[in-house]
N, C-alpha and C positions, 0 to 999 in steps of 0.2 A: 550748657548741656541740657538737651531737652529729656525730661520723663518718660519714658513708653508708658501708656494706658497697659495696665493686666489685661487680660483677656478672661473673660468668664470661664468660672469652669464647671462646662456644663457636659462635656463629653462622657465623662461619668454614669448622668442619669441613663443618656440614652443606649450602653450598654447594659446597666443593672435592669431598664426599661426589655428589652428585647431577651434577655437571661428569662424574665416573668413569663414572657410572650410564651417562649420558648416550652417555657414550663408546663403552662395551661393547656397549648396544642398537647402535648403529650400526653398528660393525664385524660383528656379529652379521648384519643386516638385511642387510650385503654382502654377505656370505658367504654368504648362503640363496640373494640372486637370482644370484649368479656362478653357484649349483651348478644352481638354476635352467633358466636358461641353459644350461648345460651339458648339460643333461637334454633341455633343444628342441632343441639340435644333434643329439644322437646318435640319439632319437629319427625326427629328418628323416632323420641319415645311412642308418639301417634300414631307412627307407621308400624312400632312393635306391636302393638296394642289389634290393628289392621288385621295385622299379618295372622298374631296368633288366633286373631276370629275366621280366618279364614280354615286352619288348622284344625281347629275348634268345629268347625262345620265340616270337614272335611270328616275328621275320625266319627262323628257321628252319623254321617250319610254310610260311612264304609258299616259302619255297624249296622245300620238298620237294613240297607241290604245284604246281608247276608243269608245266603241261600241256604233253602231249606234242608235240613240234617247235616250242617256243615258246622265243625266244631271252631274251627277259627273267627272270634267276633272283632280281632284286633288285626292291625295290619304286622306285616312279621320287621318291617321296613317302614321305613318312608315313601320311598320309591312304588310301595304297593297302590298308594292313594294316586301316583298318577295312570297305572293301570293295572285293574283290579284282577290278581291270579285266578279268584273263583269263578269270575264271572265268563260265562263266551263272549268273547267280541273284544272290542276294549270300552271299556267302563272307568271315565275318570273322575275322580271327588277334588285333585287339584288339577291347575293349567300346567304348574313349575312350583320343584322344592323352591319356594321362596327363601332369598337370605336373611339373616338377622339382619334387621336394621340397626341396630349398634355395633356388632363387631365388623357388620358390612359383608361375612364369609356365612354357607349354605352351613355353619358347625354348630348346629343346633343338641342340644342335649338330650336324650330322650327319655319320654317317664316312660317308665314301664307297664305292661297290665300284668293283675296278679295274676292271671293264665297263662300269663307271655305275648308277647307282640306289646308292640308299641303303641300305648293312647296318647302320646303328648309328647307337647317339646317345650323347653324355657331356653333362653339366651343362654350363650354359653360366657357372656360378661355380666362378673359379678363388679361390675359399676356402681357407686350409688342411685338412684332413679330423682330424679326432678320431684315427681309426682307420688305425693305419700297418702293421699287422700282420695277415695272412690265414692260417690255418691249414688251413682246410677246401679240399677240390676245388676248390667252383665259384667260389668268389673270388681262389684263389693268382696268379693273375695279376695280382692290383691289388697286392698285395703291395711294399711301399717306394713308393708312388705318394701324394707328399705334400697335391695338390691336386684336388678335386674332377674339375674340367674333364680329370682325366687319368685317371679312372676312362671308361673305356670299356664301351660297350654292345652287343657288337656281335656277330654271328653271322660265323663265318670260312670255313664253307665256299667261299662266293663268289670265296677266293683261296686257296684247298686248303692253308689254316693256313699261310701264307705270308705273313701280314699288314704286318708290321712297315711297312714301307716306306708304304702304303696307306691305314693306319691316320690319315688326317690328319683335322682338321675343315674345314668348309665355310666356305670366305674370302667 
């Protein structure tokens, strides 16, 4: 009677081998779309930042021209910034209500002026924000403002930088 040789056994490895594999790509594949992700946040957050500067230059142009002995320094709307009721002609301060770049829809929240009319808007997503830190001029004000909705848009003349108290959104 002859002995049969065992046979190695190595088939083992190469399953616990390819489980590893298996592993790494995956954690791997998280990691790309988390940074992903991250990379569409900040990008939105940039465009929020845009957007509100354009808003920002908007209700101040609507301010400064305002016609002589005419009591409205705020627009009553939104819609007034793309053509201005005082004016003859059409006179516009934006091209298009721009949308939020975070929540993606035109539902922007509006501050109020203490006179009435609308000087501003903020996000209507109270998200966390990416960016907690403002260095430059025209942003130092958002500065430690941890959620989008508390980033404000808004022009201050209308309460001779006296805003705080004012500064609310529309209930």
């Amino acid at each position: 009677m002859r002995k049969r040789a065992m046979a190695p056994r190595t088939g083992g490895f190469t399953y616990v081998g390819l489980m590893v594999m298996v592993a790494v790509i995956g954690v791997a594949t998280a990691a790309t779309v988390s940074v992903g992700d991250l990379a569409r946040r900040r990008e939105a957050e940039n465009e929020l930042l845009f957007v509100g500067k354009q808003y920002i230059r908007a209700f101040l142009e609507y301010e400064l021209n305002t016609p002589e002995g005419h009591a409205s320094h705020a627009p009553s709307r939104l819609e007034d910034l793309l053509q201005d009721p005082r004016q003859p002609g059409m006179k516009r301060y934006l091209r298009q209500i721009y949308p939020d770049p975070i929540t993606g829809k035109a539902d922007w929240q509006l501050v109020r002026a203490p006179g009435g009319g609308v000087m501003g808007v903020r996000s209507a997503s109270c998200a966390p924000t990416i960016r907690r830190s403002f260095l430059d001029g025209d942003w130092m004000y958002l500065d430690g403002q941890k959620r989008y909705c508390d980033w404000q848009f808004a022009y201050v003349m209308a309460c001779g930088g006296n805003c705080k108290d004012t500064l609310k959104p529309e209930d």
